[in-house]
C-alpha positions in Angstrom: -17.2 6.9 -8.9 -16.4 3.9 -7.1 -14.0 3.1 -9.4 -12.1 6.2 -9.2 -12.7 5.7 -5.0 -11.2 2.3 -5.4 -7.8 3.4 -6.9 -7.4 6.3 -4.8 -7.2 4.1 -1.8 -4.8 1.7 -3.5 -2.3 4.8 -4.3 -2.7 5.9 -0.7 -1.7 2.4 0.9 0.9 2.2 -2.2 2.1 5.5 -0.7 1.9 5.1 2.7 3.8 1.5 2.3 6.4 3.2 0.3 6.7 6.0 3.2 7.0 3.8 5.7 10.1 2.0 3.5 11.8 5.0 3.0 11.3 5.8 7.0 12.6 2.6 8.0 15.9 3.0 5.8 16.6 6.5 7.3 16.2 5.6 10.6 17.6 2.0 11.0 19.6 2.3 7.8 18.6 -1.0 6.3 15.5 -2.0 4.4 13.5 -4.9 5.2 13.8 -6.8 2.3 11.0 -9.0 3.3 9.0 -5.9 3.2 9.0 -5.1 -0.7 6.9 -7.9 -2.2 4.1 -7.1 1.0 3.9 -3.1 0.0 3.7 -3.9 -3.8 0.6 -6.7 -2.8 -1.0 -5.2 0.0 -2.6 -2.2 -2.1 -4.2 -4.5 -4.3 -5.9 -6.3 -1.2 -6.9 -3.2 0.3 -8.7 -2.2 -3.1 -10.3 -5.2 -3.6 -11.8 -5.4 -0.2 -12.9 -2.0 -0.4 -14.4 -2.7 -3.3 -16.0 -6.1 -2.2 -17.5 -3.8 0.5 -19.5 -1.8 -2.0 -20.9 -4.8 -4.0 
């Protein structure tokens, strides 16, 4: 269970990371190419710590 809780909330700050790309190049018609390497990372912090929370 909590490994199944563990990569749900990875996909959902995947996704919302993603989202918030794909906002940000509709609306100031640019991406923030700085921004790519920290949505691709930052899920797999998130994970971990919500893992690291249950151990």
């Amino acid at each position: 269970m909590l490994n199944v809780l563990t990569a749900l909330i990875g996909i959902a700050t995947l996704a919302l990371g993603v989202a918030w790309l794909i906002y940000t190049w509709i609306v100031h018609l640019e991406i923030p190419y700085f921004a790519i390497p920290l949505v691709l990372t930052v899920p797999v912090i998130v994970a971990v710590a919500f893992r690291n929370c249950w151990d």
